[in-house]
N, C-alpha and C positions, 0 to 999 in steps of 0.2 A: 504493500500500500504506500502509495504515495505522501511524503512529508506534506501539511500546509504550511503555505510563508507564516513568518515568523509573526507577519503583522497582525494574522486571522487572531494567532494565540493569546496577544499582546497588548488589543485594544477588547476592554471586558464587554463591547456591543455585541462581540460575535460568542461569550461565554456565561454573561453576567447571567440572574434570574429577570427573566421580561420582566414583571410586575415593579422589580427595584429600578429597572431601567427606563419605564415607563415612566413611572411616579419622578426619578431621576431630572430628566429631560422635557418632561409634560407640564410637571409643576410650575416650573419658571418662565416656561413658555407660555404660557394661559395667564401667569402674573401680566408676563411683556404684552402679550395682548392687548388684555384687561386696561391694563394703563396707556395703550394706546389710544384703545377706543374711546379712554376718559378726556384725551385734548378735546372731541367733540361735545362728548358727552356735557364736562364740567363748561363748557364755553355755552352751550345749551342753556344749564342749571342757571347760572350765574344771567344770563342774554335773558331770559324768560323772566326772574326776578328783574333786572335793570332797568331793559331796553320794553319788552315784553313780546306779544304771540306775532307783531311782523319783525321783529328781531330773529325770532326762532324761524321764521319763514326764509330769511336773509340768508342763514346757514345751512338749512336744507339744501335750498338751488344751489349753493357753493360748495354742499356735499359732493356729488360729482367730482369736483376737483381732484378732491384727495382720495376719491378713493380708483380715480385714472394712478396718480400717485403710486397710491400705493399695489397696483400695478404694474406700473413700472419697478417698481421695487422688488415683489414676488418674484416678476421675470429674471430678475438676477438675481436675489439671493436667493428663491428657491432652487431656480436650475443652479447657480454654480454648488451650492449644497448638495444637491443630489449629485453631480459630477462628483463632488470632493469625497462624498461619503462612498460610492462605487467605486472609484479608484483607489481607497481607501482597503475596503474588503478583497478588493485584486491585488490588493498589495504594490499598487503602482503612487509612491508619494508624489513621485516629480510631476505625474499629470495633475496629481490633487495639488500641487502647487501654482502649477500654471494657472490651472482653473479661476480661484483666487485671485494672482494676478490681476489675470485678464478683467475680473467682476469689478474689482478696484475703480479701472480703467471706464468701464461701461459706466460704473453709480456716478462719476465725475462727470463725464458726457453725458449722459439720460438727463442726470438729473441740472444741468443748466441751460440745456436745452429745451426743456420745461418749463423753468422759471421765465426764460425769455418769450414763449407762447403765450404764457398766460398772461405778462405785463402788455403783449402788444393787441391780445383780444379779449379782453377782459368783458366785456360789455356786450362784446357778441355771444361770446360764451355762456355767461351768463343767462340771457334772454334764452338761449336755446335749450339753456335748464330749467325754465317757467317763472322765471322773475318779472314778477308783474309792475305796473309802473309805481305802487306804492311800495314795493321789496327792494327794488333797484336800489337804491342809494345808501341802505345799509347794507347790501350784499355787493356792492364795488367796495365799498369802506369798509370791511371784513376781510374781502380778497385778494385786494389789491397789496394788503401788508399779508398774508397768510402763503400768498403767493412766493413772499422772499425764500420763505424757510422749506417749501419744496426740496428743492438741493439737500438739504438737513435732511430733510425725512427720509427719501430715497436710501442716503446712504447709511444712516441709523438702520433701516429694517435691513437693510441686505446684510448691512454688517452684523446685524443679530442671528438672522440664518446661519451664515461663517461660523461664528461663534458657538453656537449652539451643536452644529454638526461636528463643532472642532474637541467636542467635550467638557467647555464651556456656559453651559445655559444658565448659570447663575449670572455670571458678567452681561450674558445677552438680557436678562433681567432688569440686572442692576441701570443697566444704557438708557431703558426705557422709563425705568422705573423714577428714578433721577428728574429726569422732562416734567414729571409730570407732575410731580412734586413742586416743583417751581412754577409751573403754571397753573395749579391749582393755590398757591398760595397769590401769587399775583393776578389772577382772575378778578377779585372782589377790592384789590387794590385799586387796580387801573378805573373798571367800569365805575364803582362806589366813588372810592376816595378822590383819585381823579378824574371821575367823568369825561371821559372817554367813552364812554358806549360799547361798541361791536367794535370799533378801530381797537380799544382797551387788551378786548378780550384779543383780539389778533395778533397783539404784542406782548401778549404775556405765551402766547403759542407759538412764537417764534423765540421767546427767550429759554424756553422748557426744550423747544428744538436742537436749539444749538448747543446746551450741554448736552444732550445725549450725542448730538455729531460729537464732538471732544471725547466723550468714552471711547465710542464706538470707533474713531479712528486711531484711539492709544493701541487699539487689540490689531491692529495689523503688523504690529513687533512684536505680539505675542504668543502667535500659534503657537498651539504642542505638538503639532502630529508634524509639522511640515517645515520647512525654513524657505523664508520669501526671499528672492534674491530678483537683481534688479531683469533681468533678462523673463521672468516669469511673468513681468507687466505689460510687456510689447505685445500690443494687442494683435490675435490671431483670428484670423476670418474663421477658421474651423471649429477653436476654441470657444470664439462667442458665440457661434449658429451653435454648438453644442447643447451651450448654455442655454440659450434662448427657447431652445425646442424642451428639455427638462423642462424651466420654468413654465411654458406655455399655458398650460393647466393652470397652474394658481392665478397667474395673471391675468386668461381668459373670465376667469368668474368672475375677479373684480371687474374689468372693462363690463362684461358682462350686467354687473351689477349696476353700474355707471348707466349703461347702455336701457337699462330698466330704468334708472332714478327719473331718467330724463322723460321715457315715456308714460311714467306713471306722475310726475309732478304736471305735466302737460295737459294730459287725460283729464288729473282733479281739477288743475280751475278752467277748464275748457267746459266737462260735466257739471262743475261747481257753481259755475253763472246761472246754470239753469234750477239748479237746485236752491234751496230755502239757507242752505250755506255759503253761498258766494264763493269768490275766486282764493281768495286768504284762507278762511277756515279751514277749509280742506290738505293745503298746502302746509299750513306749519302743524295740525294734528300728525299729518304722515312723515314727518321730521319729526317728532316725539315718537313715533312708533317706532321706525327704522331705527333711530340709536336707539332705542331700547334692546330693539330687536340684536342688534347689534354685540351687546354685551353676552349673549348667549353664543354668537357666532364665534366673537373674539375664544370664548374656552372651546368651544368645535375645536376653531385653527389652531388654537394652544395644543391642543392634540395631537391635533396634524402633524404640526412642525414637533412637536416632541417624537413622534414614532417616527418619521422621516428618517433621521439617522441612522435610528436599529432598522426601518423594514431596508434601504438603501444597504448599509453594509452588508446585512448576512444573504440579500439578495447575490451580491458581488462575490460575496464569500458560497456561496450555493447552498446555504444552508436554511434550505427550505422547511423544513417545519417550524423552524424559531419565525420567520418571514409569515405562515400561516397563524401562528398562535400569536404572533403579535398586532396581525391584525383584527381577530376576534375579540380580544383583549380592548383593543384600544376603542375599535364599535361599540361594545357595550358601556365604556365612560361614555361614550358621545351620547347613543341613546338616553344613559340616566339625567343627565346634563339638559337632554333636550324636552322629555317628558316631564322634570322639573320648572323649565322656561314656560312649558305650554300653563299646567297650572297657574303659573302667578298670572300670568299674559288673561287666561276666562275668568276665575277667581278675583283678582285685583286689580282689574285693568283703569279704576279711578282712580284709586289710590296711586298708581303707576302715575299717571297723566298728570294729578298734582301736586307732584314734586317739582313739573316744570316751569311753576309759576301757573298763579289763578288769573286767567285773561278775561274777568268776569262775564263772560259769553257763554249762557248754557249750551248753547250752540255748539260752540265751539267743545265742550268736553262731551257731549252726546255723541258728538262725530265720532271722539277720537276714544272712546271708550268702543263706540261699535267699531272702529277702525279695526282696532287693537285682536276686536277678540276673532272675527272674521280671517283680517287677512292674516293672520298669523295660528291661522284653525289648527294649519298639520305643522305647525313646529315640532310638536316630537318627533318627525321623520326625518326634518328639510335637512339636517346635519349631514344624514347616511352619505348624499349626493358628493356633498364639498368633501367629505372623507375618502371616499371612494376615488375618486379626480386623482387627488394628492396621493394615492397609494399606487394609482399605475406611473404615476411619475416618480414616484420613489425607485420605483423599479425595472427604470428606463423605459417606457413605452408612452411617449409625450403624445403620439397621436392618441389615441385612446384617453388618454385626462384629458384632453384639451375636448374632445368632442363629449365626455362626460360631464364637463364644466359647463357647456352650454346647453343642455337641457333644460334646466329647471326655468334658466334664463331669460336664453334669447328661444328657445324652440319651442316652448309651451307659453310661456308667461307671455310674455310680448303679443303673440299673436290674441291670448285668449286680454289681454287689459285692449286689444281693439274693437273684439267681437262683442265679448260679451255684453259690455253696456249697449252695444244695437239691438239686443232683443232680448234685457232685462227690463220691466216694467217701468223701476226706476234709475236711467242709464247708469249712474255713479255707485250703485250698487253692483251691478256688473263688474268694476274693479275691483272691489273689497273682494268678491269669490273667488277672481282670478287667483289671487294667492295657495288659497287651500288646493282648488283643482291641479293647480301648476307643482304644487310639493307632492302631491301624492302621484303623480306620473313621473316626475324626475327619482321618486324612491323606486319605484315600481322596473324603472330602467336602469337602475343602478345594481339591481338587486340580481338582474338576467346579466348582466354581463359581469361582476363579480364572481358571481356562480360557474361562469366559465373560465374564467383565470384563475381561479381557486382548483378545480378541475385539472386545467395543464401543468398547474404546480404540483399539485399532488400524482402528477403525471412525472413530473420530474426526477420528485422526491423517491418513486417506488422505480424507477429507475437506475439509481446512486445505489439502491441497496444490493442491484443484480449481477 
């Protein structure tokens, strides 16, 4: 029998017990989430108290933004993660160095090339995400400074990916964790103390940005598996199409999700004029849903990106049943997590709503209480989909995540937020269902093609034994 490289033996992904490796790796990542999705979330809390419900409106339509962003982000630090960690269980360091590299190289360019989109169309943009003429001038004055710190963000999440894969995940933690600390303390400085408004709250979210860039780029002198040396940064067409096709999958679902925001904030005050809610109500309730929503998503992706590195290396390493058992494992966090969401979501859905500030509009929390509890019906499923994505990319097979990431999306959602309201009684209703329908087909498809790659592995695996 054949020795394995020394590195299979060496790095405890490929020997440890799942469950410690999970908890490991998952924990820290569902924190970095968590505190990610708190820049919007806390800019929200505070905008809602301040400014009030066309504030929270303002940042909705500027949702999109960031979460093209973060995006761009996924695309490189998922994929170069999943490179690093494959190379990794192959025992090849130098590619997993390059890889690295190369990401470096990409997060610099993505991401100021970005920043320079958004200062020159800001207003186009805007409009296209349903900023209506009374949102408009607190969501330029929100994005216009939100916009700087793009670059920051980009390279904080990818460099947390690195980190994380590199055995890390407390540091990738720590990066995010930091941000958000400072801009949850300077939130109620800026908008309160100095009134500032939505400008306030955008400069406390770019000051929370840039210390986490400062961690996040101290960690690139500090790998453990690999040493970066300067020829590993000259960017390779091979090396970034590599990258790019890995990350595909996480970063389709956020576009994807973008890709939604736009056509579902459009839809409500399009339906909304005709309804007894007008064009605003509808618009900033579904801004209180979606980050709500969100914070359920953020522990999902906490998952995600935690088993990423075990299902990625022992994939590498061929050691197929730790790759099966780690993914049944990590499913069942997601589902508990997700059936936990749905209760609070039917159960408390007022109580939810006002925490974001009372817009004294019965109106306005009628909507967003039925918002809440409709479109977010099948939350205890919608996890499986965004899990499933991120596991064939763990495993190299980007075409396959990238078309399982657009299900839920763009292939069901999108088309039923245009139908439905043409032949529900009352149009704006139509959209509230699209949700539930669209999660319970994207599980249902996730479920038939899992079932078959789970199939050819264990096809693998009884192969190794013969």
């Amino acid at each position: 029998m054949n020795q394995e490289p020394e590195i299979r033996t060496e790095n405890p992904l490929g020997y440890a017990p799942l469950p410690t490796l999970l908890r490991r790796f998952a924990v820290p990542s569902i924190i970095a989430m968590l505190v990610s999705s708190l820049y919007n979330i806390v800019d929200q809390f505070f905008i809602g108290q301040g400014v009030g419900y066309l504030g929270n409106a303002a940042t909705n339509v500027a949702y999109p933004l960031t979460t093209i962003c973060l995006a761009i982000a996924l695309l490189i630090g998922i994929g170069s993660a999943s490179r690093f960690s494959l190379s990794l269980g192959e025992g090849n360091p130098e590619r997993a160095a390059e890889a690295v590299g190369n990401a470096i190289g990409m997060m610099v360019l993505f991401g100021l090339a970005y920043a320079v989109v958004i200062q020159l169309f800001l207003e186009p943009l805007l409009t296209a995400f349903g900023a209506t003429e009374d949102v408009m001038p607190y969501a330029v004055s929100y994005t216009r400074i939100t916009g700087l710190g793009m670059p920051l963000l980009i390279i904080t999440n990818a460099m947390s990916n690195l980190a994380r894969a590199d055995g890390s995940p407390k540091y990738s933690m720590a990066c995010m964790l930091v941000g958000a600390v400072i801009n949850t303390i300077l939130d109620p400085i800026c908008i309160f103390l100095l009134n500032w408004g939505v400008a306030g709250a955008a400069w406390a979210t770019v000051a929370g940005q840039f210390v986490s860039f400062l961690m996040a780029v101290r960690y690139a002198r500090h790998f453990h598996r690999i040493q970066l040396q300067r020829r590993h940064f000259r960017l390779r067409p091979d090396t970034c199409l590599q990258t790019v096709s890995l990350g595909l999958s996480a970063s389709l679902n956020q576009l994807a999700i973008t890709f939604v925001q736009i056509v579902l904030n459009n839809s409500l005050t399009y339906y909304g004029s005709m309804s007894p809610y007008g064009k605003e109500i509808p618009l900033a309730a579904c801004g209180i849903v979606m980050k709500v929503n969100a914070i359920m998503l953020a522990v999902i992706i906490g998952i995600n990106q935690g088993s990423q590195p075990i299902i990625g290396f022992n994939y590498g390493a061929r050691q197929f049943r730790r790759v099966r058992d780690i993914y049944r494992l990590s499913i069942t966090y997601n589902l508990a997590v997700s059936v936990t969401a749905f209760l609070l979501f039917q159960l408390f859905p007022a109580q939810i709503v006002g925490l974001f500030g009372d817009s004294g509009n019965a109106l306005y929390m009628e909507f967003a209480v039925k918002f809440m509890r409709i479109f977010l019906f099948m939350a205890c499923v919608n996890g499986v989909q965004m899990f499933s994505s991120s596991f064939f990319s763990a495993i190299g097979k980007p075409i396959r995540g990238a078309v399982l990431s657009l299900t839920r999306q763009v292939i069901f959602l999108v088309p039923l937020l245009l139908l439905l309201p043409l032949v529900f009684p009352v149009p704006i209703d139509g959209i509230l269902f699209a949700g539930p329908i669209a999660d319970g087909a994207a599980f249902l498809t996730s479920v038939l093609l899992v079932r078959h790659e789970m199939a050819r592995i264990r096809q693998q695996e009884l192969a190794q034994t013969q």
